[in-house]
N, C-alpha and C positions, 0 to 999 in steps of 0.2 A: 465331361461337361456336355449337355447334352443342347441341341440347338435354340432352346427356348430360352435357357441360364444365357448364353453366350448372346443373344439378342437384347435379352435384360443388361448386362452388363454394357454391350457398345454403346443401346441407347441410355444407359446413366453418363457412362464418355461423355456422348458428345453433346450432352445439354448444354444448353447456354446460359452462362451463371450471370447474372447481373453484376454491372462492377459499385462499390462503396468509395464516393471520391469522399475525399476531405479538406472541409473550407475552413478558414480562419475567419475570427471574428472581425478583423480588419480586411480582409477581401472583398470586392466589389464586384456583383453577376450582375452582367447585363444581359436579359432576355426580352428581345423582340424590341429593344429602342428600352427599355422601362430597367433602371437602376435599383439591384438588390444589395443587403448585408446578410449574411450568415446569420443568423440567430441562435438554432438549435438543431439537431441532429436526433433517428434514433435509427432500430434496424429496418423503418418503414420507408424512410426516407430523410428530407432537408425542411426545414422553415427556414423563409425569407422574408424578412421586412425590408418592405419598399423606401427609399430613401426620400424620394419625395412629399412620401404622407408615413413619418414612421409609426402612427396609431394604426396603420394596415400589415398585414403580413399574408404570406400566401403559403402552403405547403406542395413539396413535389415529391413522387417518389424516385427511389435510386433509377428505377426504370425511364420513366418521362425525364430526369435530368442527362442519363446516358442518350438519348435520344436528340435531346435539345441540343445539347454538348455538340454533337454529329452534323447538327442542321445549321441553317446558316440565320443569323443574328444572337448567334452565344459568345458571350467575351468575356474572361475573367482573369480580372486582373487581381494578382496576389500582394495584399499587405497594398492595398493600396489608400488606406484610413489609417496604414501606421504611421509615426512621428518620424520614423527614417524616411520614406516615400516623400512624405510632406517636405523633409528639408532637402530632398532631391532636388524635387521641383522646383521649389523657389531659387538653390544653388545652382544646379544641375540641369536644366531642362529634359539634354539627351540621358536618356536612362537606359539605354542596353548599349552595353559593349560593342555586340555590332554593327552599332550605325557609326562610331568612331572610326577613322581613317586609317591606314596600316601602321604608319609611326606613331601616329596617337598611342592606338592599343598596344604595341609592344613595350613603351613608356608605362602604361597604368598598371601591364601585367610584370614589368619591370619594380614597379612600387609598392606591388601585391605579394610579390613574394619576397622582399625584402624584410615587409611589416610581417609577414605573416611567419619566415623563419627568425625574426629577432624576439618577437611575439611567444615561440614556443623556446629559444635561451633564456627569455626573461622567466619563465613558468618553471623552469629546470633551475634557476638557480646561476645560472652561468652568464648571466651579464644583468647587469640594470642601467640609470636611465642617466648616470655622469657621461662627461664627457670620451674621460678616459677609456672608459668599461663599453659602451657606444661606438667609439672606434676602432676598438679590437675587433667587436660582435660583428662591426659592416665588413670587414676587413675579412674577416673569416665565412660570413655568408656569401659574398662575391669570390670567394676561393672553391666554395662549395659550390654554387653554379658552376662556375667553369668544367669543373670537375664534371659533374653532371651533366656540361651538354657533350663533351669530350668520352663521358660515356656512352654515348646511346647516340653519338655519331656516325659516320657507316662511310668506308674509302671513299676516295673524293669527292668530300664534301666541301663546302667554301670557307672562308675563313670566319673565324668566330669571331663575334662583333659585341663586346664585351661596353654597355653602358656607363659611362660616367657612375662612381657611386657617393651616395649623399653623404654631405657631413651628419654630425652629430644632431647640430638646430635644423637642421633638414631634415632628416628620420623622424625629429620631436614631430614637426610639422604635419608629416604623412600620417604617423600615428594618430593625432589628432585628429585630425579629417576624418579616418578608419574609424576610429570610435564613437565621433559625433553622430555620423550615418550608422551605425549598429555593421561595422564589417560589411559594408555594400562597396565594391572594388570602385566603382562608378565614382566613387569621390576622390580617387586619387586623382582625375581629370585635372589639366588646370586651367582658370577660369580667365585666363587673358582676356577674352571677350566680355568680357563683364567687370571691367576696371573702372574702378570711379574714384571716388576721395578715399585717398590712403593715410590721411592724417588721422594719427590717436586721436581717443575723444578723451582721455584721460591721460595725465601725464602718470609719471614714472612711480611716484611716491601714491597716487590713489588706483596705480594697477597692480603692485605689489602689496597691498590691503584686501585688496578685493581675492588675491590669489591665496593669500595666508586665509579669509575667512573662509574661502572657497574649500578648499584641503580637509578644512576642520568639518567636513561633511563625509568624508569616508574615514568616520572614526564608529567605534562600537557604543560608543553611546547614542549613536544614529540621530543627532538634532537634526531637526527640518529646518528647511529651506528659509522658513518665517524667521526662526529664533537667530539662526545665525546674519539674518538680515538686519535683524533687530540691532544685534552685538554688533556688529559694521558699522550703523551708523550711530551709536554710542561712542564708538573709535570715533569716528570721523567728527564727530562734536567735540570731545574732549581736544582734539588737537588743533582743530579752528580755534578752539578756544583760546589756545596756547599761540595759534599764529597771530590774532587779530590782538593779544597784547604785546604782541611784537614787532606789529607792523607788516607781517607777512605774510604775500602772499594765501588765502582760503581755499582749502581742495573744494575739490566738484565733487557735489553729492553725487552716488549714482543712486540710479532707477532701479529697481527690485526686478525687474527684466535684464537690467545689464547684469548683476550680479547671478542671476539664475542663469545668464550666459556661459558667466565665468565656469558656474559649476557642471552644466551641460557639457562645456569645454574638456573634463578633465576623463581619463581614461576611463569607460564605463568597469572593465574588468577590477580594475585599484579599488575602484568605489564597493566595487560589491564585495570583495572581499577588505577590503575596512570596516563595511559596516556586518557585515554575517561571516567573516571569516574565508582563508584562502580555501579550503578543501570545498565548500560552497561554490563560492567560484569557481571552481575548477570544473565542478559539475552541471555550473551554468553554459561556462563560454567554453562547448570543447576545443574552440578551432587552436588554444593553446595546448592542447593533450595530446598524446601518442595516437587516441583511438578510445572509443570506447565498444564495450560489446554489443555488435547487432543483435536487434530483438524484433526490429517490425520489415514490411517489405519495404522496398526501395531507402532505405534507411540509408545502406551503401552497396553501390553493385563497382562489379570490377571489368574494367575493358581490357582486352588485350588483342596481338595479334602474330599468329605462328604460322607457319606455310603445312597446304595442305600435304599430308604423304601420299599424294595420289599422281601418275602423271596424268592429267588431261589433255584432252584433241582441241586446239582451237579450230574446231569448223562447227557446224551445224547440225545435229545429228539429222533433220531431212535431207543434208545433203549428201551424206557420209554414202549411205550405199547408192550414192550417183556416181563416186570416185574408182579409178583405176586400180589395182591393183598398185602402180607406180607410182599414180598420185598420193594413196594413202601411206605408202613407206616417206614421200617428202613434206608429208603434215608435218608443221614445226610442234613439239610437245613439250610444255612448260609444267611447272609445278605450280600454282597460284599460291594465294594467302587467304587466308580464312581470317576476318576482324571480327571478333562476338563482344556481347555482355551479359552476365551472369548477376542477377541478386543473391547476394551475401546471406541473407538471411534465410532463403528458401533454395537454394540452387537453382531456380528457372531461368532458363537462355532466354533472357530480352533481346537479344538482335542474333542475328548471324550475316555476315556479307562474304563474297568469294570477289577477289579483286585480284589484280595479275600485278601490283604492288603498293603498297601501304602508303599515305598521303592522307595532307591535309581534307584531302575531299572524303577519302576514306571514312576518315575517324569522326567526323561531321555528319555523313552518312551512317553510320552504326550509332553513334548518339541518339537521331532522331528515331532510327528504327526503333531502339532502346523505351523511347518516350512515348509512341505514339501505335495505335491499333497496328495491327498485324493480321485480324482475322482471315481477309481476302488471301493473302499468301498461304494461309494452311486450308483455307478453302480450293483455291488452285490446284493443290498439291494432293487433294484427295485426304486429309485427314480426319480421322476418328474424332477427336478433340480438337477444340477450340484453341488457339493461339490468341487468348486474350491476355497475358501478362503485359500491364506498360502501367506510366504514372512520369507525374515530375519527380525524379531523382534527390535526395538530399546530398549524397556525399558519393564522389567519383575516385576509386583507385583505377591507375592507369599504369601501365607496361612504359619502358622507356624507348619504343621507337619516335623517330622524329613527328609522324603524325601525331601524336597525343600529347607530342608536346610542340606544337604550332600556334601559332597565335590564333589564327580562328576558330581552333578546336578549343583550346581556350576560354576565350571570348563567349563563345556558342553554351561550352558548359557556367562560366560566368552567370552570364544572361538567363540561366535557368534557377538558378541561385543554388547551385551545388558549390562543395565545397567540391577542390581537386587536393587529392594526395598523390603521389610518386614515391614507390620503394624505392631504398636506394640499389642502383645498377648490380648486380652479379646476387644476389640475395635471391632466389625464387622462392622463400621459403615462407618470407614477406607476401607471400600472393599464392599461398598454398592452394585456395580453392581454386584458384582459375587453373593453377597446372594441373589440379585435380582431375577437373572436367577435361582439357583437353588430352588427358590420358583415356579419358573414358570415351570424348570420341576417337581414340583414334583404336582401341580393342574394341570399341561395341558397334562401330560403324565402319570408318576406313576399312578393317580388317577384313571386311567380307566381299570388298568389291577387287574387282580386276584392276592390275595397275597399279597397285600398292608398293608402296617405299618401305623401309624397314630403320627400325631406329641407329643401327651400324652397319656394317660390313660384314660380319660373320652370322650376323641374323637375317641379310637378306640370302648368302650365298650367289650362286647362280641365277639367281629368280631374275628376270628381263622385265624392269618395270615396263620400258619404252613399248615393248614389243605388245606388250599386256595392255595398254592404254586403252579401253573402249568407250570411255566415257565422256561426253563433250561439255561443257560446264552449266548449259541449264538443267539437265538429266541429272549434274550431279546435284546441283541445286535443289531441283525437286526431292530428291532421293534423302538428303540433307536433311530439310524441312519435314518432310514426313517422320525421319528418327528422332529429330527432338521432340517433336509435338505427340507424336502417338508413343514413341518407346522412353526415350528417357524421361519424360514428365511425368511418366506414369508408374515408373519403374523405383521400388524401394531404394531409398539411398541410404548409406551408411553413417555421411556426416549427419543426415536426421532423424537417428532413431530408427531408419527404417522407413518412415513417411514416405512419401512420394514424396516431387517437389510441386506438383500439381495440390496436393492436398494440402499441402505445407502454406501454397499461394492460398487458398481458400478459406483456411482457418484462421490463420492472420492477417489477410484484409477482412477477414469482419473484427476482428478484435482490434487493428488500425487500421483504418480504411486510406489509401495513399492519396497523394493529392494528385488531382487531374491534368492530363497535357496541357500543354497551353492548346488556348484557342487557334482559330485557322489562319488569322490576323499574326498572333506574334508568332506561331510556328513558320509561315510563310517569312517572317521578318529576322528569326535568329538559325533556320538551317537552309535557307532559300537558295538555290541560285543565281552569285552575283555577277552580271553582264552589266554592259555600257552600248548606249542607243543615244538615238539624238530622236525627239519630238519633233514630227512635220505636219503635214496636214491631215495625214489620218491619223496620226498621234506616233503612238511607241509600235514601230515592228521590230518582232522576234520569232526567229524562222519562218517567217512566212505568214504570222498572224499580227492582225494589228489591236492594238489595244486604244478607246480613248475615252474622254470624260471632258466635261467640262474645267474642271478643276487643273486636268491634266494642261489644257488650253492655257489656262491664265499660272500656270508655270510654266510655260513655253514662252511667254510676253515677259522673262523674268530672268529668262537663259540662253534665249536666243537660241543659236546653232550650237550652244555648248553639249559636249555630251552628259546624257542623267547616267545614274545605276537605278539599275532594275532586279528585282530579286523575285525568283520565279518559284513557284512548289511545283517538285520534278513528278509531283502524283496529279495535280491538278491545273492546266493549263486554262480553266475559266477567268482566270483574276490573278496579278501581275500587280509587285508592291514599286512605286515610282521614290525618289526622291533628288533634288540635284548635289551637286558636288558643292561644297563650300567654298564660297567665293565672292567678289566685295559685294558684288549685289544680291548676295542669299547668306542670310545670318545660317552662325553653325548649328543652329537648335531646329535645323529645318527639319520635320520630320517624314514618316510615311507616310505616303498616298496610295490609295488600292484605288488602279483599275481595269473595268472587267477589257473581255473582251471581244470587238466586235462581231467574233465568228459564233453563234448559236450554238449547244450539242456539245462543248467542249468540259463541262463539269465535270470530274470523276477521270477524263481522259491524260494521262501520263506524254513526261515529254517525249519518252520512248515511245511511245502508241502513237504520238502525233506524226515523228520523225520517220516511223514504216510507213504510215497511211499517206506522206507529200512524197516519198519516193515510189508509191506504188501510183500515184496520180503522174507523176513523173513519167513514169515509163508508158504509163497508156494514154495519155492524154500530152504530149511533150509538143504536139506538131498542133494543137486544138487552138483557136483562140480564146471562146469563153468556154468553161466550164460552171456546170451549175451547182447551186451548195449540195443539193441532193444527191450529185456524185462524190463530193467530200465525205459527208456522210454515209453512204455507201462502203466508201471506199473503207472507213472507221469501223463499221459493222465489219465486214470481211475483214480485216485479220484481226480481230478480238478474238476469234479463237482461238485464233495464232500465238495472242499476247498472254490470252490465259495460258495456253498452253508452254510457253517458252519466256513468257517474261514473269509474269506474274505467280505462277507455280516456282517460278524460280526466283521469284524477284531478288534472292538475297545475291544473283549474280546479272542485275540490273546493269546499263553501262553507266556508268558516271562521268558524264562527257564535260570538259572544260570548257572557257570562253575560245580555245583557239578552236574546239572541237565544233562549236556553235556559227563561228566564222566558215567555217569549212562547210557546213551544212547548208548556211546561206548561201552561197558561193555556187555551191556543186546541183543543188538539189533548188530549192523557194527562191533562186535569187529574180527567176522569171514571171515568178506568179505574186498575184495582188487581188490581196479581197476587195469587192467594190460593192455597194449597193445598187440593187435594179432599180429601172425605169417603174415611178410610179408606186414604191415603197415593197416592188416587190424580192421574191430571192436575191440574197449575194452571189455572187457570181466569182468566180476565180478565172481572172482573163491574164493573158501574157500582157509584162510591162513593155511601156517601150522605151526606148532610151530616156526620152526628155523625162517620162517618171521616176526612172530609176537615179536620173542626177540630181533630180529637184527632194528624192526621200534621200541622199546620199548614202548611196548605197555601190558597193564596191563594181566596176566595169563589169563587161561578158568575160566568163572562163575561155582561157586559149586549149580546155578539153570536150570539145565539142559540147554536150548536153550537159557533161559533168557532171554525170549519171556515176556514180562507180557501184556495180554489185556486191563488191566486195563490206564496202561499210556495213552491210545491213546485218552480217553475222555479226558484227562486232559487238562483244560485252565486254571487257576490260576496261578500265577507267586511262583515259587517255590521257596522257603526258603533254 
């Protein structure tokens, strides 16, 4: 091939293909303040009509919608004009899983999958809806959990904490609710807060009428709504008729609203196959089916997570040839974990993360990866092609370590409106592509580098992984990222024909175009990081920045000194989601509040990029009084090379730092500095606090480690415990 062919070809690479989202006709876009509906679609682009004048409509194309998407006042919210959303709201206020409390959610996600495996014995044949047959099913589905947290347990772990399980009239119940809302878990919530008159408005004899008329609507002669409303109250006359020469008692007519209750009430699934038949059904509602076959992208991707075969160096590789000879034989060398996810239908790796061990934060973290651009990480990394594969997910198969199966990873996928699957434990055969792929990282990657593990004992031999180790885990990161995005995306696969999986993504989102991440709002609001802060006078600080708003203010008048949660996006420290804890004086439907924050230059800046740039102010400025913002920023440009270089080229081995990690940082590093505004509306300034500030923002004493500087943090990438 000669150097012009081989020019042509990178530059086909690395084009930049526009992405094709796709909207529902019940979804709502909001661009720049102004409410749109989906209209129509082609390969040019979207029509939207405006909801406020719907004789107007506007066109975009796929190009200016991925742009607008990107920029800030784009909001879309999904199915938000549908009849489930609508009886959310009026039910329901909270609508994402996780803004519910930790016991809440393990209750709804307790009720989810109860409904959802009696759901699939009813579809199989193996239970219905008596009593008798209902008791068995619960009886045997709470034997299968147990089983299943018992497998994918790991040595000392704490004691299994097994729910109360519902009766018979209890299951009926959940089920109902599940069906009313169209399978939105969110209704299994319960509605304490919202009690009022619990008296029937019908007694016994005109709710048992209304249910038998109600029934006779999932039948194959398909009467409507009208006619059997009709026949109701022809009943209901002929037997007044019979009470009032008796003396007795006259039932209460219902309302053509009550009785379309009744029939809303009853299972959507029953209904559609009474009236079209089960095999119909079946192929309406899969969430009762085994599976059906992938055919578009993100239809179903699979997450999992294996430990790397490689040993790597926890140091730094700028530091590595600063080290001794002695030093480097006592590097500690660990084997990390690799958490991916892979689309089913195309083979393309949507996330990759290197973590030093698997957690809730983990699997939360490779979620959003999963969902949400990536380009900058293969741009870091030096790549050929584009790492544009992302979308909101339909259906998640998950591995059974305890992160994937965590409540907030849950929750997280919930809130996306994916469905969760779980093969069952010791079956890998259940999730053939994902071992697929990680066989094929580990011959077409692993295998070339130093340090390598071996799948046994007689195939590694002699070979000295330890000794071998040269790799420190952003290098390997980088190195990672470059093989998926340039070698395997591009590289013929056998599960497709031969296709790349790169072409594979290309040709089927234009034939389904997937649906877009959430906006920057709910993404910040369902993978966020969740902290606890107390509002003072400059509002909410977190590491060292403060955040405030007006709005923030008059919930401070409402909460006093209690502490809010806050939920932070670990890629963009500009804007900070508020809301308080539920409590007698804050109804539970209290929702998000975004706000920004008051350090300028912070959009696009990661909370990793923040955390180097206040330890490098740290160290040169530690003994300063004030400091000017121009040296913050300074200080932000100088090591962005850094970040490119070692966080962001490698971002999939990001640290993923907890609340105790966050505490630690205040403490050690920002607990002395405070942003304040200058004399005269000029520069912010970062001056040291003094005590009376630091008690009045309650904010933890002086460190007994002198500056509480530790060097050592700043290599840190592992997700800390």
């Amino acid at each position: 091939m000669n150097s012009s062919s081989a020019t042509q070809q990178i530059a086909s690479l690395s084009f930049h293909v526009v992405p094709r989202f796709r909207f529902e006709p019940t979804d709502k876009v909001t661009i720049k303040g102004v409410d749109y509906v989906p209209k129509s679609a082609d390969e040019f682009g979207h029509v939207f009509r405006r909801v406020d004048n719907p004789e107007m409509s506007e066109s975009f194309t796929h190009g200016e919608i991925d742009e607008l998407r990107k920029a800030d006042g784009w909001v879309h919210c999904r199915g938000f004009f549908s009849s489930r959303r609508a009886k959310l709201r009026t039910a329901r206020p909270t609508t994402l899983l996780s803004d519910l409390p930790s016991e809440q959610l393990q209750r709804v996600l307790f009720r989810k999958t109860v409904c959802d495996r009696f759901l699939q014995m009813e579809a199989d044949g193996l239970a219905s809806r008596s009593d008798a047959s209902m008791k068995q099913a619960i009886k045997s589905i709470v034997a299968e959990m147990i089983t299943s947290e018992m497998d994918g347990g790991r040595c000392g772990s704490e004691d299994l904490k097994v729910k109360r399980p519902p009766s018979p009239r209890g299951l009926r119940r959940w089920l109902n609710a599940y069906a009313a809302c169209e399978w939105d878990a969110i209704a299994l919530t319960h509605n304490y807060g919202r009690s009022g008159n619990r008296l029937p408005r019908f007694g016994k004899e005109e709710r048992e009428l209304m249910q038998e008329y109600a029934e006779m609507f999932a039948s194959r002669l398909q009467p409507s709504k009208r006619s059997l409303f009709s026949d109701l109250l022809g009943k209901f006359a002929d037997l007044n008729k019979e009470r009032q020469s008796q003396g007795e008692r006259l039932l209460k007519l219902p309302s053509r609203a009550a009785f379309e209750r009744v029939i809303s009430s009853l299972d959507p699934f029953h209904v559609y196959a009474g009236r079209k038949g089960p095999d119909a059904a079946r192929k309406k509602f899969f969430i009762v089916q085994n599976g059906l076959s992938v055919t578009r992208p993100l239809e179903r991707i699979e997450l999992d997570e294996n430990r790397i075969p490689l040993q790597t160096l926890l140091t730094d590789a700028r530091l590595w040839d600063q080290l001794t000879a002695k030093q480097k034989e006592r590097v500690e060398r660990r084997r990390p974990w690799l958490s991916t996810a892979i689309d089913t239908a195309t083979r393309c790796c949507l996330a990759a993360l290197i973590v030093e061990n698997p957690s809730e934060a983990s699997a939360i973290a490779t979620l959003e990866m999963a969902v949400n651009d990536k380009s900058a990480y293969a741009s870091a990394a030096g790549c050929v092609t584009p790492w544009d594969q992302g979308g909101t997910c339909e259906g998640i198969s998950n591995d059974g370590g305890a992160g994937l199966k965590s409540f907030g990873y849950r929750g997280a996928a919930c809130d996306l409106g994916a469905d969760l699957m779980y093969p069952t434990a010791g079956t890998p055969e259940m999730r053939g592509r994902k071992e697929r792929y990680y066989r094929t990282i580990h011959t077409g990657f692993f295998s070339r580098l130093h340090g390598r593990t071996f799948e046994n004992v007689l195939a590694k031999g002699d070979y000295d992984s330890e000794a071998n180790a040269v790799l420190d885990a952003a290098e390997l990161g980088r190195l990672l990222v470059r093989w998926i995005v340039d070698v395997y995306h591009n590289k013929p696969h056998a599960g497709l024909g031969g296709e790349t999986p790169r072409n594979a993504w290309l040709r089927l989102t234009k034939i389904f175009p997937v649906i877009p991440p959430p906006d920057k709002e709910v993404n910040r609001h369902i993978f966020g990081l969740t902290h606890e802060a107390r509002i003072g006078n400059h509002g909410v600080r977190f590491i060292g920045l403060n955040y405030q708003s007006q709005e923030l203010q008059r919930l401070r008048r409402r909460t006093g000194t209690k502490p809010v949660l806050i939920r932070i996006d670990r890629n963009d420290l500009s804007r900070i989601s508020v809301r308080p804890k539920p409590g007698r004086n804050i109804p539970s439907d209290h929702g998000w509040i975004s706000v920004d924050c008051l350090t300028s230059g912070l959009k696009g800046v990661s909370v990793d990029h923040w955390m180097r740039a206040a330890r490098a102010i740290r160290r040169t400025h530690a003994d300063a009084a004030k400091v000017t913002e121009s040296v913050v920023h300074q200080a932000l440009r100088d090591i962005s090379e850094f970040s490119r270089m070692a966080a962001q080229r490698a971002g999939i081995a990001s640290p993923l730092l907890t609340a105790e990690g966050f505490r630690r940082f205040e403490r050690d590093v920002v607990r002395n500095f405070e942003f304040v505004r200058g004399p005269e509306g000029g520069p912010e300034v970062l001056e040291v606090a003094t005590e009376s500030s630091v008690a009045e923002e309650n904010v933890e004493g002086p460190s007994d480690a002198g500056d509480g500087f530790d060097d050592g943090d700043e290599g840190a990438w592992f997700v800390e415990d």
